[in-house]
N, C-alpha and C positions, 0 to 999 in steps of 0.2 A: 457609462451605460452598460449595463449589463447584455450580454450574448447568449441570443434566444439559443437553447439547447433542445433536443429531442431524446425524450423518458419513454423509450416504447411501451404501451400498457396495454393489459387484454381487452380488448372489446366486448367480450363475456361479463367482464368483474371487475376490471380496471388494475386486476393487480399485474407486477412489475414485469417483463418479458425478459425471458434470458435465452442466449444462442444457443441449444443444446447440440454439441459435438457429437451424438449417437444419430439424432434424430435427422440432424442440419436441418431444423424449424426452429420456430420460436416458439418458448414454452414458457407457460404459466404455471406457477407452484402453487398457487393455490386452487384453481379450478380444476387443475389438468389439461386443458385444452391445450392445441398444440396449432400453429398458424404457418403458412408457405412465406417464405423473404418477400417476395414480389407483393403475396396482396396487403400486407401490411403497411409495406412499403407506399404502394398506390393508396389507404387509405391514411395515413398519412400525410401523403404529396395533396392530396386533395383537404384535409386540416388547414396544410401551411399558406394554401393557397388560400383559403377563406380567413385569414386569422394574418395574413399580409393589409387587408384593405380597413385594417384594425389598428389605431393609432398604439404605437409603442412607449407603455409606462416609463415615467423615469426613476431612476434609482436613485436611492437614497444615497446621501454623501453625509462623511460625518470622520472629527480627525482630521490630521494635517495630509495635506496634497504629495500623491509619489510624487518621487526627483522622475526626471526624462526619462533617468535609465532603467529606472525600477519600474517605470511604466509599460516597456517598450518590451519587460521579459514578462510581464503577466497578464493573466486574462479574468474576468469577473465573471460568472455567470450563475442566475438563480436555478435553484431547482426547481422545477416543475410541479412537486408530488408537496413538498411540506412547506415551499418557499423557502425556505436557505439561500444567503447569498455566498457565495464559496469562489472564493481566488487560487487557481492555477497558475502554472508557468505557461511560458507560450508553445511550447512543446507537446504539451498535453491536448489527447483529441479525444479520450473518452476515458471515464472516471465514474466512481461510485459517492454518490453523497452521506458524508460520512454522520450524517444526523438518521436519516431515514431507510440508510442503503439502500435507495432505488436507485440500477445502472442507468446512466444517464449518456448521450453522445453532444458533442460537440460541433453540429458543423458546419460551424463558420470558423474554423480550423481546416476544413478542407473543401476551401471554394480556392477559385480561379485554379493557378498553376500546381499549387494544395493538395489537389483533390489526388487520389491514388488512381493508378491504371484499374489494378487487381488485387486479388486476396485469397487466401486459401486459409479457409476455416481450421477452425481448433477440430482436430478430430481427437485430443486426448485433454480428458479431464484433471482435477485437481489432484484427486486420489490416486490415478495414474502417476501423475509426476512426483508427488512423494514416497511412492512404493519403488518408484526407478531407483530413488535417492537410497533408500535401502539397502535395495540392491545391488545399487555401486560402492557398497562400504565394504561388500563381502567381497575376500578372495586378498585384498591388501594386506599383503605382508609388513608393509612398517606402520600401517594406520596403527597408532594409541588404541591401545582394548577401549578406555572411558571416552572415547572419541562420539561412538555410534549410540552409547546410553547417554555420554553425557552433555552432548550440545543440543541445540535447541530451534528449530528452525523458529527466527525471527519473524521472516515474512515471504509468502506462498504470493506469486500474482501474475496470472497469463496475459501476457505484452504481445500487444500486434508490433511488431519492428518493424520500420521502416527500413525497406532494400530497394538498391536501386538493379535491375536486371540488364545484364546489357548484350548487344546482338553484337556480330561482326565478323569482319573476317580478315586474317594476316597470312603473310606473304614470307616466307622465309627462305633463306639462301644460307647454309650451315657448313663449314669445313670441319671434318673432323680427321684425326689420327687415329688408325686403327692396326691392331696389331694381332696375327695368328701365329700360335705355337703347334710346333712338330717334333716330337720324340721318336729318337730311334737307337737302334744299338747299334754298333761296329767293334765285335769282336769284345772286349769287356770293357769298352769304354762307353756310356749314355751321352748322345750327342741331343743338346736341343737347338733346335733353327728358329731364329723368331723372324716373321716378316715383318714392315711394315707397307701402310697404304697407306695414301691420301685418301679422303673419302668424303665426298660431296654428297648432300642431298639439298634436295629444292622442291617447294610446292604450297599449296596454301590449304588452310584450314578453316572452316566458317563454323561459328561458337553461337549458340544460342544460350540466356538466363545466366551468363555470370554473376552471381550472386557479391554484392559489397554492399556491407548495411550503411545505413544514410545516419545513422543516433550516434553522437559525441557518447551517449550515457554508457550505452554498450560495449564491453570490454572486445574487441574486433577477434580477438582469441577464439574466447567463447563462440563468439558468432560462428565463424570460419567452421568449428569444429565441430556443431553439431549439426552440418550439411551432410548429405544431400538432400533437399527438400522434393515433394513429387509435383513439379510443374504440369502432369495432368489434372491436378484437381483444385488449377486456378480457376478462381472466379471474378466476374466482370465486377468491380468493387460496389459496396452497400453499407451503405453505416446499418443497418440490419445484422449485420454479422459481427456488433461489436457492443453490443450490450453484454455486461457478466464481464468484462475481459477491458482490462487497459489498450489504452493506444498513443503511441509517438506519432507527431509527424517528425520531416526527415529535418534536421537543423544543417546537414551537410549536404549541400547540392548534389547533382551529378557529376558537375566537371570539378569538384573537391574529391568525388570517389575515383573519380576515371583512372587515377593512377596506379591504384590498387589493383582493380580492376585492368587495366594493360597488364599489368607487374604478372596477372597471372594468365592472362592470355599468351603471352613471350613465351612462360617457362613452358605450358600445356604445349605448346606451339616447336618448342625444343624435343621436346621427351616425345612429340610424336614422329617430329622427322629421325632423332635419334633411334628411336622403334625400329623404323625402316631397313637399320642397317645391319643385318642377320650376320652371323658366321664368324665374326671378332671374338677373339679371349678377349681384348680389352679395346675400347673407346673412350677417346677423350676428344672435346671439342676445342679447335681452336681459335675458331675465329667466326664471323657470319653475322647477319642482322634479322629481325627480323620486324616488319612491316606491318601495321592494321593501315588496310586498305577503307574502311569505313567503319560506323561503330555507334549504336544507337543506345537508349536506354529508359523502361521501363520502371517507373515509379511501383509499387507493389507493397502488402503490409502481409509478413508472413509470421506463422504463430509460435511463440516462446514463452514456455513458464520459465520465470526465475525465481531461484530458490536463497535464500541468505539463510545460514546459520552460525551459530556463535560457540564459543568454546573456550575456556580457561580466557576470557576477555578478547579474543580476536575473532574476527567476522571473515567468514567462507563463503563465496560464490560461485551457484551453482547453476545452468543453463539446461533446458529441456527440449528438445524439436515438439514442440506441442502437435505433428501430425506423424513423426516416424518415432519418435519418442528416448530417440541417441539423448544421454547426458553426460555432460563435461564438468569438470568443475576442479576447484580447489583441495586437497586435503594436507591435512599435518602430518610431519614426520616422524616416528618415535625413531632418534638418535641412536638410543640404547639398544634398540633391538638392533638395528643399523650394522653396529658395529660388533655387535656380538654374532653376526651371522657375518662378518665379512672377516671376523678372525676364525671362526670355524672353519669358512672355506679356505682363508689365503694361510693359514698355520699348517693345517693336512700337505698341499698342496707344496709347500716350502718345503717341509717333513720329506716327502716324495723325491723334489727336485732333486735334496742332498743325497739320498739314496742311489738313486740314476749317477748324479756324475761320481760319487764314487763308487 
């Protein structure tokens, strides 16, 4: 049986509704009109509710039966606008029908435990993320000249990623070695003193929005790298804010990311009690633990364009902060040039050495 979906359409003209990142309404390209989240939302909620007490068609069947397994990773559901019936993975929570292209949401993909806390809107468009991509070709010393003329971006697509957010607070108790140096003269000879010290510290730290994305699909690199996101301009979540723009749900619970998520509470947790201890030439840690006293975590779908491009047969990927607009990504190396600038430097430089010691 097919899974009712929601096609936002204008109530002017009926044409397709898209989330405008300038505007944060929902806009209509054909009319111009422009709609608030909420009341669309509420007319809407009052459709589904009249259109519940409405017996639900069955879908055609036709072809041999999925296996369990092949059942169990996808999803069926028709379009709205041209009828289309269109098969997704079970991951998929908002998508474009690729007959009619009206954005279309999915959700019964996020009911029960599913459903997202929060969300912070796309604040950067298509055209933004590929002029970023530009941008970041320039200034690369070994990028290939044919690199920026001659690959090709495959495919352009703003992904709500699922992140899981996590709260909390740890407890640490840190030993370290530390060591201060003193120069001084006695007559022509340079004396140095080096001390050392034990060096304790102790104390706790409470972390709000750890960021660990929940999508297997997502390279965790990527992800990591093009934070910080602005946690001021979360929003209480809306399939409203996800027309125009793909969405994951998470396939990796919370307590699959927790570890990742501690893994970077510890070290932040190190490097602040390490902070504490001023007036060292050198520190080094020896021993200590440290402790999450509690630790919570927030479902959340935050915005990323990704970019793929191709090149002499190989595929590049490329990540965008769809609201601060940091891009990370992939590039090739030209060898040649490589090495022609590391004998330039390491030949002079040799040249030199022989000079000196004799």
């Amino acid at each position: 049986m097919a899974t009712n979906i929601t096609n936002y359409q204008c109530p002017a003209c009926t044409g397709p509704l898209h989330f405008g990142t300038v505007s944060g309404k929902l806009e209509c390209e054909y009319c111009g009109l422009s709609f608030d989240v909420d009341v669309i939302e509420q007319l809407y909620a009052d459709k589904e509710q009249a259109a519940a007490a409405q017996p639900e068609p069955e879908a055609s069947m036709g072809g041999g039966e999925w296996s369990e397994e092949e059942a169990a990773r996808l999803r069926a559901y028709a379009c709205p606008s041209c009828g289309a019936e269109l098969i997704c993975d079970d991951t998929t929570a908002a998508t474009s029908c690729p007959y009619c292209g009206n954005p279309s949401v999915i959700p019964a993909q996020f009911s029960g435990h599913l459903r997202p806390d929060c969300v912070i809107p796309f604040r950067l468009d298509k055209n933004a993320a590929v002029s970023a991509l530009a941008r970041y070709y320039k200034g690369k010393r070994f990028l290939p000249k044919s690199f920026a003329s001659g690959n090709h971006i495959q495919e352009i697509k703003g992904v709500y990623v699922p992140f899981w957010l996590f709260d909390g607070k740890s407890e640490g108790n840190l030993h370290f070695r530390g060591t201060t140096v003193q120069v001084h003269r006695m007559g022509d000879v340079e004396v140095t003193v080096t001390n050392h010290f034990r060096v304790v510290r102790e104390g706790t730290v409470d972390f709000q929005k750890v960021p660990v994305d929940g999508s297997s699909k997502m390279p965790n690199a990527h992800m990591d790298a093009i934070e910080p996101f602005d946690y001021g301009e979360l929003k209480e979540f809306s399939t409203a804010y996800l027309p125009g723009f793909l969405a994951d749900k998470y396939d990796q619970d919370s307590a699959e990311c927790k570890d990742r998520a501690y893994a970077r509470i510890r070290a932040s947790t190190e490097d602040a009690l390490a902070a504490t201890a001023r007036g060292y030439a050198t520190l080094r840690q020896e021993s200590g633990t440290v402790r999450l006293q509690k630790c919570g975590a927030k479902y959340a779908l935050l915005p990323v364009w990704m970019l793929a491009t191709r090149w002499e047969g190989k595929d590049f990927l490329f990540a965008m902060n769809g609201q601060t607009g940091k891009l990370v990504g992939d590039l090739p190396m030209d060898w040649v040039k490589f090495w022609l600038w590391f004998f330039g430097i390491s030949l002079p430089l040799m040249g030199l050495l022989d000079l000196i010691l004799l």
